[in-house]
N, C-alpha and C positions, 0 to 999 in steps of 0.2 A: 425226885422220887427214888425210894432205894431199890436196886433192880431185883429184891424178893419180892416188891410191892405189886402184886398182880392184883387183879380186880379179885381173882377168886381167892386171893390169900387173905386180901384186905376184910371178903366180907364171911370167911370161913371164923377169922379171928375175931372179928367184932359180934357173931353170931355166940361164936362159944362164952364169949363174955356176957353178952347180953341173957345168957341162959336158958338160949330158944333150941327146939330141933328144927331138923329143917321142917318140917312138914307145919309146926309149930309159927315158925317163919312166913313160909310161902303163905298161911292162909291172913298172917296179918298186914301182908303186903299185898295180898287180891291176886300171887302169879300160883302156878301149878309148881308142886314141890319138883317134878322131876326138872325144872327149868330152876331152881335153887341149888340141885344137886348139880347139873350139867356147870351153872355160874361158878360156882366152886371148886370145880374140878376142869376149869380155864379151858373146856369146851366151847366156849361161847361167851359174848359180852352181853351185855342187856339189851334187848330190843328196843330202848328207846332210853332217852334223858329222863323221860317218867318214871319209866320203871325202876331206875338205881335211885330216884330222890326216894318212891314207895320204899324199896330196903330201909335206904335212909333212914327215913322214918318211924319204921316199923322198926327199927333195930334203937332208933333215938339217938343217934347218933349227932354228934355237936356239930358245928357249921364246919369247922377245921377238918373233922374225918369226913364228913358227907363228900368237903371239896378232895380230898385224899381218893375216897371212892370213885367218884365221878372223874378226875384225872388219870386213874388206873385206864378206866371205859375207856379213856380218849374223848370225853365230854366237858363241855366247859361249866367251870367252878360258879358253887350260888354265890349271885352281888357281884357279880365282875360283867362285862359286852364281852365281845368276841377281840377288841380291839387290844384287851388284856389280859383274856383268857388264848388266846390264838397268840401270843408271844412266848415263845420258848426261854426267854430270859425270866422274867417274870414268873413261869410258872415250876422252874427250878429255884428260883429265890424264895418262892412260897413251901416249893417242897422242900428245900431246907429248913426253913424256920418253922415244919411241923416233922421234923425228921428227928423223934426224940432219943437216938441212937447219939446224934451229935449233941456235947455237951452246952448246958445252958449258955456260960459266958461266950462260948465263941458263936452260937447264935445270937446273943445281945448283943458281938465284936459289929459281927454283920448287920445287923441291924443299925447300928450307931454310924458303920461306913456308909451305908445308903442313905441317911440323916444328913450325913454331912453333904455327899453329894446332892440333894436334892435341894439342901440350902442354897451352895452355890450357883445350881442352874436358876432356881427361882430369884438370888440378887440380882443375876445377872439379867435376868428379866425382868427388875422391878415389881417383881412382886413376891409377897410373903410367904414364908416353905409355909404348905399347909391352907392357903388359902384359896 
């Protein structure tokens, strides 16, 4: 994650993108605007993993930012357990490869490195990468 990425920066930016006010916001995610404005101004995290999917969704936000948002919170990413969301490795490997300040190829480098590694562990297992 990049260390401007606060939960209230991530969802300050996705709000102005999306073309909402706050108040415009808060009533399409069901919370009280001045709990939009407090979110925003890294007063405060979301009261709950409900509440930042609500944003989420009321802002439409694609699975890759929602999990962006939700890792801000300190909450675990949609489609993942805790088993792989509660990994620090892992959930820098994902913030890099949604970190679109770093350029394409050497996020595709990394991607292809982890490919390869994963192959190896799984021959060495007998069994097939991806299976």
């Amino acid at each position: 994650m990049q260390g401007s990425e606060t939960f209230g920066s991530l969802l300050h930016g996705f709000r102005v993108r999306a073309g909402f006010a706050q108040n415009a916001l808060a009533r399409a995610a069901g919370i009280n605007v001045g709990t939009v404005n407090r979110l925003e101004r890294d007063q405060r995290l979301p009261a709950s993993r409900r509440q930042a999917l609500d944003l989420a969704r009321a802002l439409g936000l694609s699975m890759a930012e929602t999990n962006r948002l939700l890792h801000a919170a300190g909450l675990p990413a949609e489609g993942f357990g805790p088993a792989i969301t509660g990994n620090p490795v892992i959930c820098e490997f994902v913030a890099l490869l949604q970190d679109e300040t770093i350029p394409s190829p050497d996020r595709d480098e990394l991607v292809a490195v982890l490919d390869h590694c994963v192959r190896l562990v799984a021959r060495a297992h007998g069994r097939a990468a991806g299976a």
